[in-house]
C-alpha atoms as one frame of an Amber mdcrd trajectory, in Angstrom:
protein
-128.442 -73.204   9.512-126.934 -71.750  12.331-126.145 -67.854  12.018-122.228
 -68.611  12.419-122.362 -70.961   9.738-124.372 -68.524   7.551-122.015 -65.656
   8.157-118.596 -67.971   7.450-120.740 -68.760   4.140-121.335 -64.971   3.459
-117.547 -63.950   3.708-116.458 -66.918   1.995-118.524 -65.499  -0.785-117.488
 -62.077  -0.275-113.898 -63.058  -0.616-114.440 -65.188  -3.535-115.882 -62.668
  -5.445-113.227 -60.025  -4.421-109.953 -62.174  -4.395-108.337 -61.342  -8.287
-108.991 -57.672  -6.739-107.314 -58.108  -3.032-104.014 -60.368  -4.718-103.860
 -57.340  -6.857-104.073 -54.915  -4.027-101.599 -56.913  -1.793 -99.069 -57.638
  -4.561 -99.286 -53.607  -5.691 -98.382 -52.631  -1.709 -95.861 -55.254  -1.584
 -94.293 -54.533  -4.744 -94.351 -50.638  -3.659 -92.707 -52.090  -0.251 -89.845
 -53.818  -2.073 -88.983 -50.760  -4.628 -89.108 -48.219  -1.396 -86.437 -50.576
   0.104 -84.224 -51.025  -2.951 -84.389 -47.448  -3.258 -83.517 -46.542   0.283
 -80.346 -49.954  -0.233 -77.523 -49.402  -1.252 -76.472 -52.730  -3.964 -74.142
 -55.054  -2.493 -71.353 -54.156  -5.355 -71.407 -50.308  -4.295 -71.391 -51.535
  -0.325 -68.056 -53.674  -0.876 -66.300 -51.504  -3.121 -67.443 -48.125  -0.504
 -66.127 -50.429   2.201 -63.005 -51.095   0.259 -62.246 -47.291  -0.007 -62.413
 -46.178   3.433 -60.237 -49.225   3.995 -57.367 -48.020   2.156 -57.939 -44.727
   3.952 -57.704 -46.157   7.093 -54.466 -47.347   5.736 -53.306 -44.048   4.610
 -54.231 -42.375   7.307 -52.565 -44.894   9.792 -49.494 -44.477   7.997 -49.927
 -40.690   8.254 -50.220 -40.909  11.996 -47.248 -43.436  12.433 -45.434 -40.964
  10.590 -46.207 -37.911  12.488 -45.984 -39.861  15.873 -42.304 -41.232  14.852
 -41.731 -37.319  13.814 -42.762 -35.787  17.517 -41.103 -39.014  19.072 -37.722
 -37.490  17.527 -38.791 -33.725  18.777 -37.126 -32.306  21.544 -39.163 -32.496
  25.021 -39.640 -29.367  27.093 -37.112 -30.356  29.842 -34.634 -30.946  26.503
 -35.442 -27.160  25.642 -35.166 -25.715  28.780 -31.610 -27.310  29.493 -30.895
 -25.872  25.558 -31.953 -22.764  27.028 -30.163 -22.829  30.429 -27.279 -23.780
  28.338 -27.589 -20.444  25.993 -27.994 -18.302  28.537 -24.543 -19.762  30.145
 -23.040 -19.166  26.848 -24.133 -15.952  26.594 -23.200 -14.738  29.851 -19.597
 -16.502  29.410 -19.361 -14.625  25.818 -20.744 -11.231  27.457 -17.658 -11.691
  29.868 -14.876 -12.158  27.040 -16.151  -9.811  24.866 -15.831  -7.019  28.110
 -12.236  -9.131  28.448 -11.058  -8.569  25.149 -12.618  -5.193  24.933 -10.515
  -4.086  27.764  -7.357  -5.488  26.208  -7.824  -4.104  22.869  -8.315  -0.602
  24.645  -5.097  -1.247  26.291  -3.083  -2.218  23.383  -5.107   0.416  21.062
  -3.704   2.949  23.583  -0.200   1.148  23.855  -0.058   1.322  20.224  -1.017
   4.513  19.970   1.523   5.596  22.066   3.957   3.740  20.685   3.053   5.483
  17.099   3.454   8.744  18.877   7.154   8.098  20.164   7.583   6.915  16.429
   6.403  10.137  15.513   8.434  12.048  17.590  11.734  10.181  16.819  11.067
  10.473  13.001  10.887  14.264  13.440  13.781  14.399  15.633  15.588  12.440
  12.735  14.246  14.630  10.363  16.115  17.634  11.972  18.853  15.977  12.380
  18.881  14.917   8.169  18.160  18.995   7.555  21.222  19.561   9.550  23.322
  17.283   8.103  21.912  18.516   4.469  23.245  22.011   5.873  26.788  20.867
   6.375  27.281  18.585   3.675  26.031  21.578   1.415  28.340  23.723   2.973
  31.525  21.241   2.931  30.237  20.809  -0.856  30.534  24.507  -1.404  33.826
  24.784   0.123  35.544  22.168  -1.486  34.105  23.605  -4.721  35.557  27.415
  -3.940  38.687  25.343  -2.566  38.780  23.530  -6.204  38.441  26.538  -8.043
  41.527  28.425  -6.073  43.686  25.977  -6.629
Protein backbone atom coordinates (compact mmCIF):
# COMPACT_ATOMS: atom_id res chain seq x y z
CA UNK A 1 0.00 0.00 0.00
CA UNK A 2 1.22 3.21 -0.76
CA UNK A 3 2.37 5.37 2.39
CA UNK A 4 -0.45 8.10 1.55
CA UNK A 5 -2.96 5.56 1.53
CA UNK A 6 -1.62 4.06 4.81
CA UNK A 7 -1.53 7.39 6.57
CA UNK A 8 -5.37 8.47 5.29
CA UNK A 9 -6.10 4.85 6.87
CA UNK A 10 -4.26 5.77 10.17
CA UNK A 11 -6.22 9.12 10.78
CA UNK A 12 -9.33 7.70 9.66
CA UNK A 13 -8.77 5.40 12.56
CA UNK A 14 -7.56 7.95 14.80
CA UNK A 15 -10.67 9.96 14.28
CA UNK A 16 -12.93 7.10 14.59
CA UNK A 17 -11.79 6.20 17.75
CA UNK A 18 -11.78 9.85 19.07
CA UNK A 19 -15.03 11.29 17.43
CA UNK A 20 -17.88 10.83 20.61
CA UNK A 21 -14.83 12.80 22.36
CA UNK A 22 -14.14 15.74 19.59
CA UNK A 23 -18.41 16.26 18.99
CA UNK A 24 -18.24 16.64 22.68
CA UNK A 25 -15.38 19.03 22.65
CA UNK A 26 -16.79 21.09 19.67
CA UNK A 27 -20.40 21.18 20.94
CA UNK A 28 -18.94 22.25 24.72
CA UNK A 29 -16.90 25.40 22.84
CA UNK A 30 -19.81 26.13 20.78
CA UNK A 31 -22.28 25.97 23.40
CA UNK A 32 -19.78 28.24 25.62
CA UNK A 33 -19.72 30.54 22.29
CA UNK A 34 -23.51 30.91 22.18
CA UNK A 35 -24.04 31.60 26.16
CA UNK A 36 -20.96 34.32 25.95
CA UNK A 37 -23.09 35.98 23.19
CA UNK A 38 -26.50 35.81 24.85
CA UNK A 39 -24.84 37.15 27.75
CA UNK A 40 -23.06 40.01 26.11
CA UNK A 41 -27.14 40.53 23.87
CA UNK A 42 -29.37 42.31 24.95
CA UNK A 43 -33.18 40.18 24.22
CA UNK A 44 -35.07 41.59 21.50
CA UNK A 45 -38.12 42.56 24.05
CA UNK A 46 -35.66 44.79 26.26
CA UNK A 47 -34.07 46.30 22.72
CA UNK A 48 -37.68 47.49 21.47
CA UNK A 49 -39.08 48.59 24.58
CA UNK A 50 -35.24 50.62 25.41
CA UNK A 51 -35.75 51.94 21.89
CA UNK A 52 -39.28 52.92 22.66
CA UNK A 53 -38.12 55.04 25.70
CA UNK A 54 -35.58 57.20 24.28
CA UNK A 55 -38.22 57.70 21.61
CA UNK A 56 -40.62 59.39 23.73
CA UNK A 57 -37.66 61.38 25.03
CA UNK A 58 -36.78 62.53 21.89
CA UNK A 59 -40.31 63.65 21.88
CA UNK A 60 -40.14 65.40 25.10
CA UNK A 61 -37.23 66.87 24.60
CA UNK A 62 -38.20 68.23 21.06
CA UNK A 63 -41.09 69.74 22.55
CA UNK A 64 -38.84 71.26 25.24
CA UNK A 65 -36.69 72.87 22.62
CA UNK A 66 -39.69 74.13 20.42
CA UNK A 67 -40.76 75.61 23.49
CA UNK A 68 -37.72 77.40 24.55
CA UNK A 69 -36.95 78.43 20.86
CA UNK A 70 -40.68 79.97 20.49
CA UNK A 71 -39.77 81.62 24.12
CA UNK A 72 -36.29 83.46 22.84
CA UNK A 73 -38.12 84.02 19.39
CA UNK A 74 -40.55 86.38 21.55
CA UNK A 75 -37.33 87.94 23.57
CA UNK A 76 -36.27 91.21 22.82
CA UNK A 77 -33.05 91.43 20.39
CA UNK A 78 -30.09 93.56 21.39
CA UNK A 79 -30.77 96.38 18.84
CA UNK A 80 -34.59 96.20 20.58
CA UNK A 81 -32.70 96.87 24.00
CA UNK A 82 -30.47 99.34 23.03
CA UNK A 83 -33.27 101.58 21.36
CA UNK A 84 -35.24 100.72 25.02
CA UNK A 85 -32.22 102.11 26.40
CA UNK A 86 -31.60 105.14 24.12
CA UNK A 87 -35.18 105.73 24.77
CA UNK A 88 -34.67 105.80 28.83
CA UNK A 89 -31.96 107.78 28.77
CA UNK A 90 -34.14 110.47 26.61
CA UNK A 91 -36.69 110.13 29.22
CA UNK A 92 -34.55 110.65 31.82
CA UNK A 93 -32.81 113.56 30.59
CA UNK A 94 -36.36 115.16 29.55
CA UNK A 95 -37.61 114.33 33.32
CA UNK A 96 -34.13 115.69 34.81
CA UNK A 97 -35.14 118.98 32.87
CA UNK A 98 -38.82 119.34 34.37
CA UNK A 99 -38.02 118.35 37.57
CA UNK A 100 -35.12 121.51 37.55
CA UNK A 101 -38.40 123.35 35.73
CA UNK A 102 -40.76 122.77 38.32
CA UNK A 103 -38.19 123.04 41.01
CA UNK A 104 -37.54 126.53 39.98
CA UNK A 105 -41.23 127.40 39.94
CA UNK A 106 -42.09 125.96 43.18
CA UNK A 107 -39.10 128.09 44.65
CA UNK A 108 -40.70 131.00 43.08
CA UNK A 109 -44.15 130.53 44.25
CA UNK A 110 -42.78 129.05 47.77
CA UNK A 111 -41.14 132.51 48.02
CA UNK A 112 -44.25 134.39 46.48
CA UNK A 113 -46.26 132.71 48.99
CA UNK A 114 -44.22 133.31 51.57
CA UNK A 115 -44.28 136.73 51.00
CA UNK A 116 -47.60 136.96 50.51
CA UNK A 117 -48.12 135.24 54.18
CA UNK A 118 -45.86 137.91 55.47
CA UNK A 119 -47.99 140.98 54.13
CA UNK A 120 -50.90 138.84 55.69
CA UNK A 121 -49.06 138.96 58.73
CA UNK A 122 -48.39 142.37 58.80
CA UNK A 123 -51.96 143.54 57.89
CA UNK A 124 -53.47 141.22 60.62
CA UNK A 125 -51.29 143.02 63.19
CA UNK A 126 -52.00 146.32 61.85
CA UNK A 127 -55.77 145.26 62.28
CA UNK A 128 -55.11 144.05 65.49
CA UNK A 129 -54.07 147.59 66.69
CA UNK A 130 -56.51 149.05 65.17
CA UNK A 131 -59.35 146.43 67.14
CA UNK A 132 -57.25 147.42 70.62
CA UNK A 133 -57.97 150.94 69.73
CA UNK A 134 -61.29 150.70 68.96
CA UNK A 135 -61.74 148.35 72.28
CA UNK A 136 -60.21 151.62 73.99
CA UNK A 137 -62.90 153.95 72.79
CA UNK A 138 -65.82 151.89 72.84
CA UNK A 139 -64.78 151.16 76.59
CA UNK A 140 -64.47 154.61 77.18
CA UNK A 141 -67.86 155.80 75.33
CA UNK A 142 -69.27 152.71 77.49
CA UNK A 143 -68.01 154.31 80.64
CA UNK A 144 -69.29 157.62 79.84
CA UNK A 145 -72.60 156.87 78.92
CA UNK A 146 -72.71 154.80 82.13
CA UNK A 147 -71.45 157.98 84.49
CA UNK A 148 -73.82 160.04 82.02
CA UNK A 149 -76.76 157.41 83.04
CA UNK A 150 -76.10 157.57 86.52
CA UNK A 151 -76.22 161.69 86.65
CA UNK A 152 -79.18 161.88 85.16
Amino acid sequence: MPPVIAETEGSMEWLLKWWPLLTTLVSGVVGWGYWSLKQRMVPREEFVTAIDELRAADVAIEERIVSVETTLHHLPTRDDLKKVDVRISDLSGVLNNRISDLSGVMHDRISNVSGDIRAMTEKVNGLHDVLNRMDRQLGLLLEHHMRSGSDG
